[in-house]
N, C-alpha and C positions, 0 to 999 in steps of 0.2 A: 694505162695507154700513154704511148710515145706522144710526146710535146713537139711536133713540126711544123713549122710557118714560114712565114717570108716576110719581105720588107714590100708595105705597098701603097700606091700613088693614096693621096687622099684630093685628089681633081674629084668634084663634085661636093666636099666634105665628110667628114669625120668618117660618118656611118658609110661612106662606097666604100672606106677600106675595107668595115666588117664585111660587106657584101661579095667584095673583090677576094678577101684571103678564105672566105666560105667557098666560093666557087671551085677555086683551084685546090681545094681541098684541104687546106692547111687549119689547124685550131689554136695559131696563136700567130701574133701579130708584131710587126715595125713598122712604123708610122714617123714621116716627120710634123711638128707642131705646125710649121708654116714652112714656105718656101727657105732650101737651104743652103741659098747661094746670098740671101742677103739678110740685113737686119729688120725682119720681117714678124713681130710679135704677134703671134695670133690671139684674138679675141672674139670667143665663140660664145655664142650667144646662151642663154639658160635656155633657150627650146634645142638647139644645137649640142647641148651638152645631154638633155631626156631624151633628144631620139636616139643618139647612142649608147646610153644606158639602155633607152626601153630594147633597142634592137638587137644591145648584146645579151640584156636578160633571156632571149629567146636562140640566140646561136652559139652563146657562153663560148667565146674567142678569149683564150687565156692561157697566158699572162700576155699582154701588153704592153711594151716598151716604147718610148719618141727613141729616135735616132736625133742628138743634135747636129743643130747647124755645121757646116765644114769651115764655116771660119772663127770658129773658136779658137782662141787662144790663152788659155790660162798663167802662159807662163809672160805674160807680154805686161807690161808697166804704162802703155797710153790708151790711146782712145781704142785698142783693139780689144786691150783685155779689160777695159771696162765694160764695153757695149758684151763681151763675151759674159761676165757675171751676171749683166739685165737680162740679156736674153735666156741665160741659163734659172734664173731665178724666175723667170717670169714665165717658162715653160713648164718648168718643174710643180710651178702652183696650178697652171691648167690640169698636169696631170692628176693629181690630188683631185680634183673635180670630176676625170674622166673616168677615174678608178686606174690612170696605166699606174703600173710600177714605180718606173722611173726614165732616166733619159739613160743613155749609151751616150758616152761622150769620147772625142779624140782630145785629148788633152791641149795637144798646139806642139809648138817646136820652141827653140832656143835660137833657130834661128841664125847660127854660127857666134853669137853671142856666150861669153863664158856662164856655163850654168851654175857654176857655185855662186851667181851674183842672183842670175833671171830664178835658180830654186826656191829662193824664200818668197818671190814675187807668187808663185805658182802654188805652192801651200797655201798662204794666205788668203788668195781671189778662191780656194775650193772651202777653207773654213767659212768664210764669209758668204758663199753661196748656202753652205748647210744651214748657218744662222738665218737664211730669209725664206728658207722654203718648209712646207709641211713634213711633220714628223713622219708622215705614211708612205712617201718616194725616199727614192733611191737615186744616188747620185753614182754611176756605171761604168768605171774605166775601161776603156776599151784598149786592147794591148796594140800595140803601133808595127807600121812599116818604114822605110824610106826616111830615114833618120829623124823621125818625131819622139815625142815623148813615150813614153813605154816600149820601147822597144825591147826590153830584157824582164823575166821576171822578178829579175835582184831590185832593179829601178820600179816596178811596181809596188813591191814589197815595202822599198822604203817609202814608197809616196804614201801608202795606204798608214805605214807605221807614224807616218808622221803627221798626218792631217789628225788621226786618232779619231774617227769617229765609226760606229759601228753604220752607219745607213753609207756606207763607203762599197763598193760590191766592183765585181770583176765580170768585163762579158772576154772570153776568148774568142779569138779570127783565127781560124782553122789556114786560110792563105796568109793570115799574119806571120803567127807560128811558122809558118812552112819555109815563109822567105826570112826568117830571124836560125833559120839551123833548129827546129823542134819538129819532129814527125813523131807518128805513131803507125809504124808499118804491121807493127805484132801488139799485143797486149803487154807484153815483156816493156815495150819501148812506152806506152800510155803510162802502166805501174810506175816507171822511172820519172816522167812526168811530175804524177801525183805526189811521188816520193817528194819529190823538189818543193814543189806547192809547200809541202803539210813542212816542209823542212824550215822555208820561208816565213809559214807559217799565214799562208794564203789560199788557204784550202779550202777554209770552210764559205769563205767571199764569192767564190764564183755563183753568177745568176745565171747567166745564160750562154749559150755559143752561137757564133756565127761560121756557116758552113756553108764556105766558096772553095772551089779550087780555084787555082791558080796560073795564071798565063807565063809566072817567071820559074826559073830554074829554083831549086832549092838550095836556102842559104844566097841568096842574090842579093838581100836588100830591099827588094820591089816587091811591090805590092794589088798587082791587079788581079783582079776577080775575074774567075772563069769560070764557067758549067762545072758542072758535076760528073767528071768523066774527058771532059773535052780539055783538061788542063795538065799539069806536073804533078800533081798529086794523085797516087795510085788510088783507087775505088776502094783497094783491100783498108786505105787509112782512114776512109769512111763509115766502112764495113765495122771495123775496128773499136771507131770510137760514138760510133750509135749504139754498139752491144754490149760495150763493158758495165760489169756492174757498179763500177764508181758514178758513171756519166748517167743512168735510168732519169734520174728524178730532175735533171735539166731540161728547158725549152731548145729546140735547135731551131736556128732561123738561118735562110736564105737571103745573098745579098747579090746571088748573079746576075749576067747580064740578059741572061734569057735564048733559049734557042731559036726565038724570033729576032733577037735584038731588045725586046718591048721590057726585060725587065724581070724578077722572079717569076717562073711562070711553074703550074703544073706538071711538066716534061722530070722540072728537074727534084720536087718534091716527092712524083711516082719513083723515080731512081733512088733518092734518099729510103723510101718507105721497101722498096725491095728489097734493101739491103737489112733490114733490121729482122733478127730471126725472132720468130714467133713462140 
């Protein structure tokens, strides 16, 4: 069975999200740790942490990932990309506890800063994060828009090469992709993909995909999330890369904005699931 879910609120805690991505019918899940506009460490409680065990033992929502904070920055030398390591460290061990995976992270930017200076800053704050957190997460690159880090997967390739740690993994952004010049209109064009990966030699890293269309032209640079249909990305690239037999054994998660406005919702996961042949 196909792995489809969404990103979703945890207002009320932990277990509404199991609640919230059961109803709209999704069997796996993005969650953020705590609010993720600020330096907001969650700390949940041991009944807080059973009743989410107990209630996923019963709706088995899996795999589970945090989505971290949006002000991380790894590649930063003061008070940003340190509070970026706590926070990262200190989410990473809740997940350990919750049973998620691990987090999804946006690396950060350079900032117009020279990166052959801020690079070894940005290596260093992700080894240093692996040394503090449990062997059972995963530390989740998430590939970038809008001139942040990951934007290509040659710069992936080397970050992953270089940190050198096998709990290092890769989520792809379907609207990432789209606005960096990568589609998959045909399977011809996903193959060419893969090619590249396994060439790179980042093939075997990827955990999960995020599946947004996109509000920008393709190849723009930009990076905003759109419905499933309602964006720049043809349905067929959808169709495409829900069916291939390299992509089966992946989670697909939803980061839209929702056909209400309110956020991943059901409308746009029944789309995703029509498209997947039987």
């Amino acid at each position: 069975m196909i792995k489809l879910g969404a990103h979703q609120s945890i207002s009320g805690g932990y277990s509404e999200a199991l609640k919230r991505i059961n109803n709209i019918g999704g069997n796996c899940l993005q969650i953020f740790s705590s609010s993720p506009r600020g330096w907001n460490f969650a700390k949940p409680t041991d009944d807080e942490i059973k009743q989410f065990l107990t209630l996923n033992s019963s709706l088995l929502i899996s795999p589970i990932y945090f989505h971290a904070s949006y002000l991380v920055n790894l590649a930063d030398d003061s008070r940003i990309g340190h509070m970026s390591k706590l926070s990262l460290i200190s989410e990473l061990n809740i997940a350990s506890k919750l049973k998620v995976k691990g987090s999804i992270i946006h690396l950060g930017s350079y900032k117009n800063e020279v990166s052959s200076i801020k690079y070894p800053v940005l290596i260093k704050n992700i080894k240093e994060i692996l040394d503090k957190i449990p062997k059972d997460t995963f530390f989740i690159i998430e590939n970038a828009g809008n001139r942040k880090i990951g934007q290509t997967l040659e710069e992936i390739s080397q970050i992953v090469k270089d940190v050198d740690n096998p709990r290092v993994k890769i989520c792809f952004d379907t609207c990432h992709l789209f606005s960096n010049g990568y589609r998959f209109n045909d399977s011809g064009e996903l193959d060419a993909f893969f090619a590249k990966l396994s060439k790179l030699k980042i093939n075997d890293l990827i955990e999960v995909w995020h599946v947004n269309d996109s509000r920008d032209e393709f190849d723009s640079g930009h990076d905003r999330h759109d419905n499933i249909g309602e964006g720049k990305i043809g349905i067929n690239e959808f169709k495409t890369l829900l069916n291939h037999p390299k992509t089966k054994k992946y989670p697909f998660i939803i980061e839209t904005p929702g056909f209400d406005g309110n956020g991943p919702d059901k409308k746009n996961l029944d789309i995703l699931k029509s498209l997947i042949s039987s």
